[in-house]
N, C-alpha and C positions, 0 to 999 in steps of 0.2 A: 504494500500500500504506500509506503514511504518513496518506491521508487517511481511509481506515477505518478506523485506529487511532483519528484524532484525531476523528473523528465517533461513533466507538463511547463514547468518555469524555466528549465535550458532549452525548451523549444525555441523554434522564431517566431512564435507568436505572439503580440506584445502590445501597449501600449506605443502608439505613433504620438508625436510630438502637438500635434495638432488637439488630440483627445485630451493627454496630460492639462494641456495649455485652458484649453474648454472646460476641463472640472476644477481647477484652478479659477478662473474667471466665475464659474458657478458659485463655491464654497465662498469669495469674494463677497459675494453679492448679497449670500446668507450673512455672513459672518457681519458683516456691513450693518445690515436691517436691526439684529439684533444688538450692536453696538449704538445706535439709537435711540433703540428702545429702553435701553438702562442707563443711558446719559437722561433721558426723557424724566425715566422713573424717580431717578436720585434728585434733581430739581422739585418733581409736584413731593417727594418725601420732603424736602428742606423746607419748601413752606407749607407742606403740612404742619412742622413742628414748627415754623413761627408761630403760625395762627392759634394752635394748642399753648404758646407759652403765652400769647397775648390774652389769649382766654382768662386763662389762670390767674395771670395778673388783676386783669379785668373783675374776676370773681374774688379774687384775696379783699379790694379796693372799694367791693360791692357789700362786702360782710363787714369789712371796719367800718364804714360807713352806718350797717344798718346797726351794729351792736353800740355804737356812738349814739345814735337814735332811742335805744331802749333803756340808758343811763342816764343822758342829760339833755337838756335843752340844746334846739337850734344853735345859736350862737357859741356855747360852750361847747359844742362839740365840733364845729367848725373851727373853730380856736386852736382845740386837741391836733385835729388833722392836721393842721398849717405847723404845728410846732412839733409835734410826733412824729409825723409821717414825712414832714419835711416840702408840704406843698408849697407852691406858691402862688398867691391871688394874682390871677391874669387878667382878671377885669371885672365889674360888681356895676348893675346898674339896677331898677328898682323891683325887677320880677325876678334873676339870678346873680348868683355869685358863679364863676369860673375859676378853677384853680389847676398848676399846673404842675409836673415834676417827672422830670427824667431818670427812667430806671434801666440804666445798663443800654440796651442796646432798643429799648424803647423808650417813649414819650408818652406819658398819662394825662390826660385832659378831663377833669370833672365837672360835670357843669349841674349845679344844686339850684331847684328852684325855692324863692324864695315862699315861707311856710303861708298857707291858706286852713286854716282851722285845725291846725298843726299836723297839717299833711303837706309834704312836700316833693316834686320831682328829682330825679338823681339822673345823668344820662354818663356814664363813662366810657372814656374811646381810647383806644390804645392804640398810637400810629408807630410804624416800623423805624422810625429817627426824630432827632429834633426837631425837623424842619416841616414834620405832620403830614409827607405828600403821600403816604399809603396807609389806609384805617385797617388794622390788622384784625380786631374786634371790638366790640360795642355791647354794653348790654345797660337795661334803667330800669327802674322799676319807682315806684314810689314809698316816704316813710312817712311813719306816726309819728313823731317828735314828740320826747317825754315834756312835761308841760313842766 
C-alpha cells in the first residue's frame, strides 16, 4: 500500500504552475474576506465596551444623585455633588442647574431640573471626550427631594 502511495507522487502527474498559482489567488481571496471581518468585529467590540462603560458611569451618577434625594434637600444635596463628587456648575438659569466633570477618558454633563412640589428632573449624558462631540449614553429619570 505504501508503494502506490509513493509511486502515485514520483509519477509525472502533478500540479502545473498555472493550478498552484489559481488556489493560491483563491485561498487569497478567502483568507482576505475573513481578515475583514475581524478587523470589523474588534472595532463594533471597542465601542461596544465604550458605551457599556458610559453606561455604568451614567448609572453610578444616577444612584448618587437619587440617594442624595432620599437624605436631604435640593440644594444640600446639590452642594454635596459639587464638593464630593467634584462637579462643576456649567450654567444655572431659572428652570435648571447644569453641572459638569470629566472622568478619565469621559465627560459627565448633569442637567437637574429645578424642584416643582419637590419633584425634580435629572437628565445625565456621558460624551466620549471633553469637547462632548459623541453622546456615549444618556439616561433621566425624575426625584422626590426630601423636604
Amino acid at each position: 500500500m505504501l508503494n502506490k502511495f509513493f509511486r502515485k507522487i514520483s509519477g509525472n502527474e502533478g500540479m502545473t504552475l498555472i493550478e498552484v498559482l489559481l488556489s493560491l489567488v483563491i485561498l487569497s481571496i478567502v483568507l482576505l474576506s475573513f481578515v475583514t471581518f475581524f478587523i470589523q468585529s474588534a472595532k463594533t467590540s471597542q465601542q461596544s465596551s465604550n458605551i457599556l462603560d458610559a453606561t455604568y458611569i451614567a448609572q453610578t451618577y444616577m444612584e448618587k444623585f437619587y440617594q442624595a434625594s432620599t437624605k436631604q434637600p435640593y440644594d444640600a444635596a446639590l452642594n454635596e455633588m459639587i464638593t464630593e463628587e467634584a462637579f462643576q456648575k456649567k450654567s444655572s438659569s431659572g428652570e435648571y442647574i447644569e453641572l459638569s466633570k470629566a472622568d478619565g477618558n469621559f465627560s459627565t454633563v448633569a442637567k437637574l431640573g429645578r424642584p416643582q412640589n419637590g419633584v425634580s428632573s435629572i437628565v445625565i449624558k456621558i460624551y466620549n471626550d471633553a469637547k462632548q462631540s459623541r453622546l456615549e449614553a444618556q439616561m433621566e429619570t425624575r426625584l422626590a427631594w426630601k423636604k
